[in-house]
C-alpha positions as CSV (number, residue, x, y, z in Angstrom):
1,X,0.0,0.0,0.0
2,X,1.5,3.6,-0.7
3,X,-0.3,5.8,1.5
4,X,-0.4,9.5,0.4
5,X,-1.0,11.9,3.8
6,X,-2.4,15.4,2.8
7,X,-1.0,17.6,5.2
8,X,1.6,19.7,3.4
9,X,0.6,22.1,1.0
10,X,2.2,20.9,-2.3
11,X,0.3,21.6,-5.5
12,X,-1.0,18.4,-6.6
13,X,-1.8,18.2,-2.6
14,X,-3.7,21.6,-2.6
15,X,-5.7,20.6,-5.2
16,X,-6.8,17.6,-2.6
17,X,-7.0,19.3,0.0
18,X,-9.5,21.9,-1.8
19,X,-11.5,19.1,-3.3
20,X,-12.3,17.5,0.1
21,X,-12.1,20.7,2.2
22,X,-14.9,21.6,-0.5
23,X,-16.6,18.1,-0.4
24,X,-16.9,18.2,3.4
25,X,-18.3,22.1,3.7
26,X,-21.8,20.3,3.4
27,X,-25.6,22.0,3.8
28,X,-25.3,23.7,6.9
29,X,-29.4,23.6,7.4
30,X,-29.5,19.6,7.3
31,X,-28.0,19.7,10.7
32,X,-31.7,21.1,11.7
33,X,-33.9,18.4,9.3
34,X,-35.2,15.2,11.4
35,X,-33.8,12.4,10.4
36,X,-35.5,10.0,8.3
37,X,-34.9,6.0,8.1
38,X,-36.4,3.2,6.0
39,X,-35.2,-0.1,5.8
40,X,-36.6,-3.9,5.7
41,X,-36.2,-4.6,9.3
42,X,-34.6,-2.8,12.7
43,X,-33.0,-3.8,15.6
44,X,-33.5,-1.3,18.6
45,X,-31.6,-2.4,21.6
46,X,-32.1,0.8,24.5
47,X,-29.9,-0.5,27.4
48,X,-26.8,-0.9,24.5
49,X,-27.8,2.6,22.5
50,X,-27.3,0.7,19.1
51,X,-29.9,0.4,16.5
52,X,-29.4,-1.8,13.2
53,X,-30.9,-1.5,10.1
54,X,-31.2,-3.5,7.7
55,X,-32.3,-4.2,4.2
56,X,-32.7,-1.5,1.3
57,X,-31.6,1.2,4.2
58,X,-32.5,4.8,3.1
59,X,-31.2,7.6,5.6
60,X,-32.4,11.0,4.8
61,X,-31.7,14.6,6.4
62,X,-32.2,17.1,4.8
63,X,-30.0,16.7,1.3
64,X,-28.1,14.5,2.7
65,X,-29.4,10.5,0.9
66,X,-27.1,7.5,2.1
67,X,-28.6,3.9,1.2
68,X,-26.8,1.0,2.5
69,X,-27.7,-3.0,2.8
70,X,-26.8,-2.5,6.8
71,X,-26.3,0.2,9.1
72,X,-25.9,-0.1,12.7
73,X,-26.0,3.1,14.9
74,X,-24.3,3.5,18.3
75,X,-25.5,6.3,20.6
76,X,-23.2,7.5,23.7
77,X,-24.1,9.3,26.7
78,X,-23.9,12.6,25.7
79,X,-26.1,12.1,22.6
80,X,-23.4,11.8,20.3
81,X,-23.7,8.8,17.7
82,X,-21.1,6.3,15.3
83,X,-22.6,5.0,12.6
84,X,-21.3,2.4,10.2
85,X,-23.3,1.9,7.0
86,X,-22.5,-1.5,4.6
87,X,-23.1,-2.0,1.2
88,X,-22.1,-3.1,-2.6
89,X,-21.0,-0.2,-2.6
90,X,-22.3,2.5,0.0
91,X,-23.4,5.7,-1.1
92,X,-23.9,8.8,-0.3
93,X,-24.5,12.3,-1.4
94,X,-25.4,15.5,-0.2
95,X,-25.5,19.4,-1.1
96,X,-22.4,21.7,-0.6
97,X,-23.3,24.5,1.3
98,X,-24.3,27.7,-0.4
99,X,-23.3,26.1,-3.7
100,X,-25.9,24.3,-6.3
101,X,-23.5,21.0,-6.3
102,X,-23.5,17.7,-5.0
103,X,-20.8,15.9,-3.5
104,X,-20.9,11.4,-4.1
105,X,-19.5,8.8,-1.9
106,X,-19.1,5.7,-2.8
107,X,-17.5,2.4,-0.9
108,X,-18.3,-0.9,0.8
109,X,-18.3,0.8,4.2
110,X,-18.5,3.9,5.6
111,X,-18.1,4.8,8.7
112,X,-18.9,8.3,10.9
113,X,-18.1,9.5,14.6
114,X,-19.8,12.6,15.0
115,X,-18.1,13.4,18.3
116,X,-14.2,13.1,16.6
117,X,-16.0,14.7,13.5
118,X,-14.2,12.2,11.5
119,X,-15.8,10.1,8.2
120,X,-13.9,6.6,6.9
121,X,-14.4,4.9,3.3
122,X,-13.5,1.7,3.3
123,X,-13.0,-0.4,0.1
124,X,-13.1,1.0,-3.3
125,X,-13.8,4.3,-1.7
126,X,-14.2,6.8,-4.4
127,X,-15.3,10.4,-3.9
128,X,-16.7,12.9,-6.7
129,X,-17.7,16.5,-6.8
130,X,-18.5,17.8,-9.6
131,X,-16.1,16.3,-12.5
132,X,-13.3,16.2,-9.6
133,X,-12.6,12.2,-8.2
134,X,-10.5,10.8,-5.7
135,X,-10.9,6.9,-5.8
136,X,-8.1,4.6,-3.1
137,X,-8.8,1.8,-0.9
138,X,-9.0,4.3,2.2
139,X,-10.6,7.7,2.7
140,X,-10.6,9.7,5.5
141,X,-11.4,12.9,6.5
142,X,-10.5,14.5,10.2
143,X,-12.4,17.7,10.5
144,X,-11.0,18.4,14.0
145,X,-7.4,18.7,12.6
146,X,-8.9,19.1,8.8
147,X,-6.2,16.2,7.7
148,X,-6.9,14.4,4.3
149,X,-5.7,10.4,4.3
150,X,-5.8,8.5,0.9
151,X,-4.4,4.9,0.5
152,X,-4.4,2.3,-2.4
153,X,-4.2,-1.1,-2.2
154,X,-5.2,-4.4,-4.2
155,X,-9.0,-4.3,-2.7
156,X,-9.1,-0.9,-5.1
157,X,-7.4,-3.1,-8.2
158,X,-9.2,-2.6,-11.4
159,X,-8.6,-3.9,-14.8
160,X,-7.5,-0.4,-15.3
161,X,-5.6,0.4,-12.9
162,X,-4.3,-3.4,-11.1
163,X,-2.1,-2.1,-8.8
164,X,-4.6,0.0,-7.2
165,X,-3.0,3.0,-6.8
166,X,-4.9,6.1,-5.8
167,X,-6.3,8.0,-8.6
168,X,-7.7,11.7,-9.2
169,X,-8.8,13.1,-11.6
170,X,-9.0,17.3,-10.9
171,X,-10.1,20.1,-13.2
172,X,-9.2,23.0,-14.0
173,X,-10.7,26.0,-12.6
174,X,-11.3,29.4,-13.5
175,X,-11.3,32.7,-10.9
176,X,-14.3,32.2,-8.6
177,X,-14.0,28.0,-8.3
178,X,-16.1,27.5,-11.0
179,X,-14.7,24.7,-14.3
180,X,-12.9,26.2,-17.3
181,X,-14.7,26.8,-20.2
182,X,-14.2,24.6,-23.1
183,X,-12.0,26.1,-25.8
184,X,-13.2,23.9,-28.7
185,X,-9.9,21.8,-27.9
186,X,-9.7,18.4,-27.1
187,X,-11.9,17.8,-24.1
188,X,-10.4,16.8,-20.8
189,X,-11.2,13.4,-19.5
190,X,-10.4,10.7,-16.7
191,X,-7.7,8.0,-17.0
192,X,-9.5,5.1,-18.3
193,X,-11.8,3.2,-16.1
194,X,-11.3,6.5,-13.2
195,X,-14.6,8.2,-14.4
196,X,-16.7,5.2,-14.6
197,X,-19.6,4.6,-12.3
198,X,-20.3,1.8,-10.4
């Protein structure tokens, strides 16, 4: 595995770093919107705090979707909650704040601790906003310390890309954040097999 740590500001890295910095800043109202859960069957167990879900599992708040096979929730005492959703694949998506775009998440699990603010992809973990992807084996975001992680490894081996390196795939931008215009040249697209969707 060939980890790649984003903590110094490099180019390439600052580019990163903006596309998750941006992919995180998510609808500041959906922390207000109840939460909303379907799923075939639940498991509520009140002495232990944790609650599974399972079966064609929809979470909604807000604009915030995830849909997962499983998802088992853990609540401490001071109301904060872990959750670890399963899937083939996971996904998510949800509205950047104050911006008419959607950031994607997919991977076979995904796990979040609200109280260390800090969200794990695990397996074929590929995040997309807008045309910008980051695909590895591991994704994790730390928004105490706002520190970027992105490993590959064989689980994240494609026929593409067999040694399952991590891939991005980043474009340009003009003043302001938003894409460049096309020129009429040749237009710019993912490695082979990067932009596909599962």
């Amino acid at each position: 595995m060939n980890p790649v740590l984003i903590k110094s500001i490099t180019p390439i890295f600052a580019v990163l770093l903006a596309l998750f910095a941006q992919a995180v800043q998510a609808e500041r109202a959906d922390r207000d919107k109840p939460v909303n859960l379907e799923s075939d069957t639940v498991e509520v167990n009140d002495q232990t705090k944790v609650s599974v879900y399972q079966g064609n599992v929809r979470l909604t708040q807000g604009t915030l979707l995830i849909t997962a096979d499983k998802l088992v929730v853990t609540q401490d005492d001071d109301g904060f909650s872990k959750s670890t959703a399963y899937g083939s694949p996971t996904y998510f998506k949800q509205k950047r704040d104050a911006v008419d775009e959607l950031t994607e998440g997919w991977a076979q699990r995904l796990d979040y601790d609200a109280k260390r603010d800090k969200v794990e992809m695990f397996t074929q973990a590929r995040i997309k906003r807008g045309q910008d992807e980051v695909r590895g084996n591991y994704i994790a975001y730390d928004g105490q310390t706002e520190s970027y992680r992105v490993i590959g490894g064989k689980e994240a081996a494609t026929e593409y890309n067999p040694k399952g390196r991590v891939r991005a795939v980043i474009q340009p931008k003009r003043r302001g954040g938003a894409a460049a215009p096309s020129d009429g040249g040749l237009p710019l697209k993912p490695a082979e097999g990067v932009g596909q969707t599962q």
